[in-house]
One Martini backbone bead per residue (centre of mass of N, CA, C, O) as a GRO file, in nm:
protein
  271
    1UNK     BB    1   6.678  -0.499  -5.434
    2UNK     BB    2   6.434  -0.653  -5.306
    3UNK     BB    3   6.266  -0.951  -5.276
    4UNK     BB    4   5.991  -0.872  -5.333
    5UNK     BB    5   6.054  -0.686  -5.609
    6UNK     BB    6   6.197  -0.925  -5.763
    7UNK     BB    7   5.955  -1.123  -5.766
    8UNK     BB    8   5.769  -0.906  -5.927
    9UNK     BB    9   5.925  -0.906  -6.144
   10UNK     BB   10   5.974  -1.179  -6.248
   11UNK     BB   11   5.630  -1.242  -6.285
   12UNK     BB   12   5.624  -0.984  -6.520
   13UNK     BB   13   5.880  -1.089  -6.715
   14UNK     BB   14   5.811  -1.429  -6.711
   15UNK     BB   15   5.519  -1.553  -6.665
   16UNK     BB   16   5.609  -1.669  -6.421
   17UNK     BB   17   5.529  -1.938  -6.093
   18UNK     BB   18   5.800  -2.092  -6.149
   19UNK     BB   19   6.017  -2.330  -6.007
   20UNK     BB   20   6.324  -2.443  -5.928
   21UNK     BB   21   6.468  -2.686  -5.810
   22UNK     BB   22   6.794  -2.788  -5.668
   23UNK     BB   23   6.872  -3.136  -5.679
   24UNK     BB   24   7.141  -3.323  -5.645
   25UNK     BB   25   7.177  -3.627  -5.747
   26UNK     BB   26   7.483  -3.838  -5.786
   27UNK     BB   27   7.333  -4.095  -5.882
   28UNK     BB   28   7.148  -3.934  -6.111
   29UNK     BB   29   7.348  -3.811  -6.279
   30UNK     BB   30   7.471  -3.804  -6.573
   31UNK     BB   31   7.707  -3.996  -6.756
   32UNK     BB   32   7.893  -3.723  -6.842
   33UNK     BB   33   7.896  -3.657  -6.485
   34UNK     BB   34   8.059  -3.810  -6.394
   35UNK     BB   35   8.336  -3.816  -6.165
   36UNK     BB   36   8.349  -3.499  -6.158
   37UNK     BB   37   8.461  -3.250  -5.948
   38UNK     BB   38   8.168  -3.061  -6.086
   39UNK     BB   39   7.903  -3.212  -6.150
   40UNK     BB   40   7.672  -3.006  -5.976
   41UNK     BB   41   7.771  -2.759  -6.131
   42UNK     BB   42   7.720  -2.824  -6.400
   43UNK     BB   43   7.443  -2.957  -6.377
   44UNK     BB   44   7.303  -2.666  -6.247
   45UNK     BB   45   7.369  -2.512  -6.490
   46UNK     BB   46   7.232  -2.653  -6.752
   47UNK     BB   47   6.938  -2.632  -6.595
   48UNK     BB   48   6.942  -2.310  -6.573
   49UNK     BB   49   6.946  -2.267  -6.873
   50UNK     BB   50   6.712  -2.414  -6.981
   51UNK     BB   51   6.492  -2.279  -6.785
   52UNK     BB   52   6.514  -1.937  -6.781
   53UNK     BB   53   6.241  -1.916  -6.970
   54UNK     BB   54   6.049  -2.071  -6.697
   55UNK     BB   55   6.106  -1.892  -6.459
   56UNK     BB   56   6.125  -1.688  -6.139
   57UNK     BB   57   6.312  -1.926  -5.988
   58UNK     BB   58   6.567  -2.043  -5.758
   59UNK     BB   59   6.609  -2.367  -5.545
   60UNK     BB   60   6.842  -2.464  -5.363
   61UNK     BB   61   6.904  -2.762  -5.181
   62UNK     BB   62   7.165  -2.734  -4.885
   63UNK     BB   63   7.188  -3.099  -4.863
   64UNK     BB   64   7.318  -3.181  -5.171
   65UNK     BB   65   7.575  -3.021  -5.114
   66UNK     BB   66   7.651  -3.132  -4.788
   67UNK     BB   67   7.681  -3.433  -4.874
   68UNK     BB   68   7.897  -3.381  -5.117
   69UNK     BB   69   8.092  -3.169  -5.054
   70UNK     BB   70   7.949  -2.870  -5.229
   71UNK     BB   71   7.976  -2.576  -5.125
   72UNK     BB   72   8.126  -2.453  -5.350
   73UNK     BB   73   7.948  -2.516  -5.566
   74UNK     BB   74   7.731  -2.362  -5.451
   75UNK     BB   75   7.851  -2.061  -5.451
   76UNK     BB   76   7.895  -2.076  -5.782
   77UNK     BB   77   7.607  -2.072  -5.839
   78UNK     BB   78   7.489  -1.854  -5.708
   79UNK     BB   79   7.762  -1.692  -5.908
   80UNK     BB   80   7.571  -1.759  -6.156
   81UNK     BB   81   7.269  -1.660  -6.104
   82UNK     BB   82   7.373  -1.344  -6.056
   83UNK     BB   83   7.505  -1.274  -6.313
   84UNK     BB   84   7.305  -1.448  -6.553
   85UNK     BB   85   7.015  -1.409  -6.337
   86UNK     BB   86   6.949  -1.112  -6.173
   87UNK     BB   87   6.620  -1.162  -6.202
   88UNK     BB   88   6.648  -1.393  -6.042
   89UNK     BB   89   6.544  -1.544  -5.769
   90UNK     BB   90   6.770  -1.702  -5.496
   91UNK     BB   91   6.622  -1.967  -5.290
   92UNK     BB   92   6.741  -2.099  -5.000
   93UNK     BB   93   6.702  -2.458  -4.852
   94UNK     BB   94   6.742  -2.481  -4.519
   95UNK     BB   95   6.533  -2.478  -4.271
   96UNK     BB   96   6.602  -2.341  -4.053
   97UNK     BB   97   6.660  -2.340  -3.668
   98UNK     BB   98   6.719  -2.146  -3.392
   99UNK     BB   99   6.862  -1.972  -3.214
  100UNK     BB  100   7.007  -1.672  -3.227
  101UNK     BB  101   7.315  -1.694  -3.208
  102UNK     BB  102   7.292  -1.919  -3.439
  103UNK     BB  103   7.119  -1.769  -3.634
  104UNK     BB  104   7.312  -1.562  -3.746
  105UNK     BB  105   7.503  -1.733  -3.864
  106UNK     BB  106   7.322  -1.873  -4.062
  107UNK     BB  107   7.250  -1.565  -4.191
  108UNK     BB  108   7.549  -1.519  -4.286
  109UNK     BB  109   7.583  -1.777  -4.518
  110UNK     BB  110   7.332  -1.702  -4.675
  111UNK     BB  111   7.368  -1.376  -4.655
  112UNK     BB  112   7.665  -1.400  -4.738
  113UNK     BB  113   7.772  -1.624  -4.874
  114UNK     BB  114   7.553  -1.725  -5.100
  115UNK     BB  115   7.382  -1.455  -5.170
  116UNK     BB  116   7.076  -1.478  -5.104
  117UNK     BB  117   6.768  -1.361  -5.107
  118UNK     BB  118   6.645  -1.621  -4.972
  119UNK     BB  119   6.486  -1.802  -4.695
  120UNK     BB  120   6.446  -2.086  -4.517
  121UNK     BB  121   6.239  -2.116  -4.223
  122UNK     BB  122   6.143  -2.236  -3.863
  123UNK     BB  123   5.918  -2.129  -3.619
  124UNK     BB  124   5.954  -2.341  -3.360
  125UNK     BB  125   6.102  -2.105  -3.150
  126UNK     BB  126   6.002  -1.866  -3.298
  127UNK     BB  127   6.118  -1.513  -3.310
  128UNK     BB  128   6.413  -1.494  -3.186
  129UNK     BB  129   6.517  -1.681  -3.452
  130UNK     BB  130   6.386  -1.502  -3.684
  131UNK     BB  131   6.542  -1.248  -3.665
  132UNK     BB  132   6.842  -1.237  -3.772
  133UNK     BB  133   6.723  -1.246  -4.062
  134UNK     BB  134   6.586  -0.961  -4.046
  135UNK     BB  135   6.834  -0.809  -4.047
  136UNK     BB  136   6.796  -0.852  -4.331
  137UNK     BB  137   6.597  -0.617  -4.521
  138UNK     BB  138   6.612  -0.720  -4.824
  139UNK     BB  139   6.534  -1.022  -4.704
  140UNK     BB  140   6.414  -1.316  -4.761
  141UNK     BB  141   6.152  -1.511  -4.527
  142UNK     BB  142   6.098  -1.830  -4.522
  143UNK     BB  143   5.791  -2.020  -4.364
  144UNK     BB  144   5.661  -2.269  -4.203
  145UNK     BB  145   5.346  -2.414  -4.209
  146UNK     BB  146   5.253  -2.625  -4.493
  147UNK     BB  147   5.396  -2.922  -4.555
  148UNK     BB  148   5.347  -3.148  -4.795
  149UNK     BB  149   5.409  -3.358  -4.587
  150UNK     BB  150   5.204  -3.603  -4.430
  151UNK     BB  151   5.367  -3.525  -4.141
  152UNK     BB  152   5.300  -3.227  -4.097
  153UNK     BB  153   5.025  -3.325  -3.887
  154UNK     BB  154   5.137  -3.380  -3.628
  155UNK     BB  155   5.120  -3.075  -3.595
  156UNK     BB  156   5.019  -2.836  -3.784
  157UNK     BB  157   4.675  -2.938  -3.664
  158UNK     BB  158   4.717  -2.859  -3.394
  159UNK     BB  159   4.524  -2.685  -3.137
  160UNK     BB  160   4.473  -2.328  -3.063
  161UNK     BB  161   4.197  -2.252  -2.991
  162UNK     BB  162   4.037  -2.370  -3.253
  163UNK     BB  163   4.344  -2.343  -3.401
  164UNK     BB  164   4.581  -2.436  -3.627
  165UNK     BB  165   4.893  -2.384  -3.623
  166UNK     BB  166   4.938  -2.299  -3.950
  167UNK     BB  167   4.763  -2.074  -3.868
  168UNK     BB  168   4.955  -1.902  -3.687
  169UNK     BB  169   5.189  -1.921  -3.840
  170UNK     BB  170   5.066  -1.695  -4.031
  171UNK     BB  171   5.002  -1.456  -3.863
  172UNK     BB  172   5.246  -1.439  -3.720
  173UNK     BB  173   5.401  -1.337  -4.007
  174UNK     BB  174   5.168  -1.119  -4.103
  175UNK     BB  175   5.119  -0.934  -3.818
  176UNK     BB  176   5.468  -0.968  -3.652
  177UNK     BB  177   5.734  -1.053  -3.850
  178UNK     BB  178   5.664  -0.871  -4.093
  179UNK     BB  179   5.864  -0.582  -4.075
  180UNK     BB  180   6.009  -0.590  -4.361
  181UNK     BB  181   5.812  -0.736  -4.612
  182UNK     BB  182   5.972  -1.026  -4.692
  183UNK     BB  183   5.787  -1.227  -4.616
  184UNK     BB  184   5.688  -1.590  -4.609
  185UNK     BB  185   5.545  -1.883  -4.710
  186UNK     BB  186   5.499  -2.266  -4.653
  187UNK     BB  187   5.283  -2.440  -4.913
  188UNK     BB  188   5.172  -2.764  -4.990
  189UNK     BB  189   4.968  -2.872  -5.292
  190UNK     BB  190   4.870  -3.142  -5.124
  191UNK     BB  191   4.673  -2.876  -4.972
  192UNK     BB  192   4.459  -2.691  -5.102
  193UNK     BB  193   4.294  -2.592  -4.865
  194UNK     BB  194   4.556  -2.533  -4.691
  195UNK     BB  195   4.585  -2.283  -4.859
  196UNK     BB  196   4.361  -2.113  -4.907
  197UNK     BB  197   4.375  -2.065  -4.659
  198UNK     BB  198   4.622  -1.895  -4.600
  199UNK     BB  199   4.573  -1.684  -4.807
  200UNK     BB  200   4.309  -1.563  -4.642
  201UNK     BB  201   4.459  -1.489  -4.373
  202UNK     BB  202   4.680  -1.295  -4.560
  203UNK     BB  203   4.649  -1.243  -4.821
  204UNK     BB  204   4.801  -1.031  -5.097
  205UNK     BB  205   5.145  -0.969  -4.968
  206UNK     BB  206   5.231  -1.305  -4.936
  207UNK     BB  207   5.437  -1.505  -5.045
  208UNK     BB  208   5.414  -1.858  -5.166
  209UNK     BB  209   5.562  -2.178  -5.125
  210UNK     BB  210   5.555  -2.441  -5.380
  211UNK     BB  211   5.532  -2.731  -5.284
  212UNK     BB  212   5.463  -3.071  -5.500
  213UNK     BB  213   5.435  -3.103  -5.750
  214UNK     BB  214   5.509  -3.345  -5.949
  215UNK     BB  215   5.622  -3.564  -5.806
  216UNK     BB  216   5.418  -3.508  -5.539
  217UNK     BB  217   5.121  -3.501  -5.683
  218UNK     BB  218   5.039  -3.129  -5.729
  219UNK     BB  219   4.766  -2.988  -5.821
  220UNK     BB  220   4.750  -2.705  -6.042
  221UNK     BB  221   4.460  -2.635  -6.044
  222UNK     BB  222   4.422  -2.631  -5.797
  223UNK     BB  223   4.682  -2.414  -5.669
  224UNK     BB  224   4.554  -2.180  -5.836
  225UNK     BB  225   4.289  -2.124  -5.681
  226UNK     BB  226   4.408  -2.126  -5.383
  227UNK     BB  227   4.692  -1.927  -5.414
  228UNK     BB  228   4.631  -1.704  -5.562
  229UNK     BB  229   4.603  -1.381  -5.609
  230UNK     BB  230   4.449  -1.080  -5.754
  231UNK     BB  231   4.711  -1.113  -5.966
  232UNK     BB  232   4.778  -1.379  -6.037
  233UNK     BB  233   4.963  -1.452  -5.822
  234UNK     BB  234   5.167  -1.518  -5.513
  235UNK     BB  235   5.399  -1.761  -5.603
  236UNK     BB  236   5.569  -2.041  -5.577
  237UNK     BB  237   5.607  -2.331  -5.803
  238UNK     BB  238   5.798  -2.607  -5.716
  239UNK     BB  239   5.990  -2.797  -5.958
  240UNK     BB  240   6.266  -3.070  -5.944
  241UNK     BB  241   6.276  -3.360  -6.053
  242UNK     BB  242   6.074  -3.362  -6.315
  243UNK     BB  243   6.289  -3.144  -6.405
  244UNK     BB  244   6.555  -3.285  -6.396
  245UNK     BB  245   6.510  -3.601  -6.480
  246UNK     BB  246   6.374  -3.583  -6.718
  247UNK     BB  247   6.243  -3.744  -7.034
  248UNK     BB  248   6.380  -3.797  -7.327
  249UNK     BB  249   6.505  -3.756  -7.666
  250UNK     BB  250   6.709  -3.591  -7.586
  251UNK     BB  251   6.847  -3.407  -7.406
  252UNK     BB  252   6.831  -3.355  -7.070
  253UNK     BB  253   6.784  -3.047  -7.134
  254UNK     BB  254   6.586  -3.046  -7.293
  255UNK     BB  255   6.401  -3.228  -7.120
  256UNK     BB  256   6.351  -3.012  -6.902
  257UNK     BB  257   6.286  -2.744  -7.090
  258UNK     BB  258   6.007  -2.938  -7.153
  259UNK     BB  259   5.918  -2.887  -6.912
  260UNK     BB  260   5.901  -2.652  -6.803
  261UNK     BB  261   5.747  -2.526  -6.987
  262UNK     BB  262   5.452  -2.686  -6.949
  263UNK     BB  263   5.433  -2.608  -6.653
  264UNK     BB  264   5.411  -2.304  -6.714
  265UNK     BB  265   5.159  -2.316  -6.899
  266UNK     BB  266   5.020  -2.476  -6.707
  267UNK     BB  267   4.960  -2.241  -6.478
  268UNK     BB  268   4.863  -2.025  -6.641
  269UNK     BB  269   4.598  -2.161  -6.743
  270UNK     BB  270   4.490  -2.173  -6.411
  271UNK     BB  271   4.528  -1.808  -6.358
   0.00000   0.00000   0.00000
């Protein structure tokens, strides 16, 4: 099953457009799992099992497990969440960008050794730094466009020929680079009108990974008005810190499950 298939599947057996971001921050690590050293294993694994009845997939973000030198446990990861919820897409947030040659070896990485479904990729060098993950064919590419963050606009913003960066590689995504139908684009909550441009620009066929949400206070109800597509899908709409570290009075995985339920029923409510 291809990345693009399993995602339409997964929004229509979960009824939900969450993804879950797996940020291990290991000074935030719960105090029963300090010091183990399989730490960041147990703690995203507990997460996943808590999270998986209302989300549509999980996104590992490739930077927190290779600071704490847990790129193992990371592997591990992976491979508890293919074995145990190969129905959700698995999407390594690693946002590559380099030559062909060094691109390639990247793209052997993400979808050789964590056998993640897609990964995220910076469009900055071109489409031949781009080309090395398309040539796995089954899996999803997804490119760097509007990105969350405020400094986003130094670049992003910039115009050639009085269209928007942002707003060309959104083009270039959809109607150059995605040879093998598995792209979508990074459009962040926190800036719903470039959200809806991007959806207006590539149409109803290309899923948009939307973080923001959550800590980074992205209004859902602008995000669904502005990013779903004919189908009210068309989303993976990502909240990471808000659901790893919530507060409640039972166990934190409890409130983890709770904080995840809530925002995937806040998403349905507004799509």
């Amino acid at each position: 099953m291809s990345f693009i298939q399993k995602l339409n599947a997964a929004w229509a057996s979960s009824q939900s457009l969450l993804m879950v971001g797996l940020d291990p921050d290991l000074p935030r690590l719960p105090a029963e799992l300090q010091g183990r050293p399989t730490a960041i294993f147990e703690f995203c694994r507990q997460i996943v099992d808590a999270t998986a009845p209302f989300v549509c997939g999980f996104k590992p973000q490739i930077a927190y497990f290779a600071a704490a030198r847990a790129e193992g446990q990371l592997e591990d990861l992976c491979a508890y969440i293919r074995e145990k919820y190969p129905h959700l897409p698995l999407v390594l947030d690693a946002k590559r960008g380099d030559i062909g040659a060094t691109a390639t070896q990247y793209a052997q990485e993400v979808f050789g050794r964590y056998q993640a479904d897609a990964v995220t990729v910076s469009p900055y060098l071109g489409g031949d730094s781009v080309e090395p993950y398309l040539e796995w064919e089954d899996r999803g590419v997804i490119v760097l466009c509007r990105t969350s963050n405020p400094g986003g606009s130094d670049l992003q913003f910039l115009e050639t020929d009085g269209v928007p960066l942002y707003l060309r590689v959104a083009d270039l995504v959809a109607n150059k680079w995605n040879k093998t139908g598995q792209c979508g684009l990074v459009v962040g909550a926190t800036f719903p009108n470039e959200l809806a441009a991007v959806r207006k620009a590539v149409g109803d066929s290309v899923p948009l990974l939307v973080p923001g949400i959550g800590a980074q206070g992205g209004d859902v109800a602008a995000t669904c008005a502005a990013g779903c597509n004919a189908q009210k899908t068309g989303m993976m709409i990502n909240s990471s810190r808000a659901i790893l570290y919530a507060k409640g009075d039972g166990h934190w995985t409890e409130a983890a499950a709770t904080v995840a339920r809530q925002t995937r029923d806040d998403i349905n409510a507004h799509r």
